[in-house]
N, C-alpha and C positions, 0 to 999 in steps of 0.2 A: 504494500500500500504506500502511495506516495503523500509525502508532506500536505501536499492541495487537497487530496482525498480525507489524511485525516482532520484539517483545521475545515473543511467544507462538514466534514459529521459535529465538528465540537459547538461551529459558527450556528449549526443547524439546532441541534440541541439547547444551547442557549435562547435563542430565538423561539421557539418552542418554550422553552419553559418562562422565561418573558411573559410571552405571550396569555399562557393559561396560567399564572399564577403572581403576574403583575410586578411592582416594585413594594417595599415595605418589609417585606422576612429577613428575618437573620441572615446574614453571610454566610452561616454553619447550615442553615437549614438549605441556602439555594446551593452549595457542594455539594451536600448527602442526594439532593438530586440529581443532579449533574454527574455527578461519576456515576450512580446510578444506571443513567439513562445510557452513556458513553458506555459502560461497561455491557449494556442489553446489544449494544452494535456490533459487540466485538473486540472492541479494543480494549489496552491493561490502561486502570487508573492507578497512580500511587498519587497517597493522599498524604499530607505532610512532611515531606523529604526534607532530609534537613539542607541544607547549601549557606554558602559564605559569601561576601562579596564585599571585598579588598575597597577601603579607601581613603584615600591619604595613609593615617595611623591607624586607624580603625578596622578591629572585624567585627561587620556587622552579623551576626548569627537571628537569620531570617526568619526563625522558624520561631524560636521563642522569645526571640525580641530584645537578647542581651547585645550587651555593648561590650569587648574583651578589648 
């Protein structure tokens, strides 16, 4: 499956759920959808990966919000 294919299923999905369930919920509640619905198509979701991102002095640890 190529990149177009999968951002055309995620773009879809989102839109969709947009759609049928508006703006207002939780951040947590429109993920648990969402990977959901992505993972009924087929594709692997991973939810919470941890990753870093370098700057200046800082590492920002993205996932739980520390500052090292």
């Amino acid at each position: 499956m190529t990149e177009n294919e999968i951002a055309s299923i995620v773009v879809d999905v989102a839109y969709r759920i947009h759609k049928q369930l508006g703006p207002g919920l939780l951040e947590s509640v429109y993920e648990a959808i969402m990977a959901y619905e992505i993972r009924k198509r087929g594709l692997h979701v991973s939810q919470h990966k941890r990753c870093q991102s370098f700057m200046k002095r800082f590492v920002w640890k993205l996932v739980s919000g520390q500052i090292s």
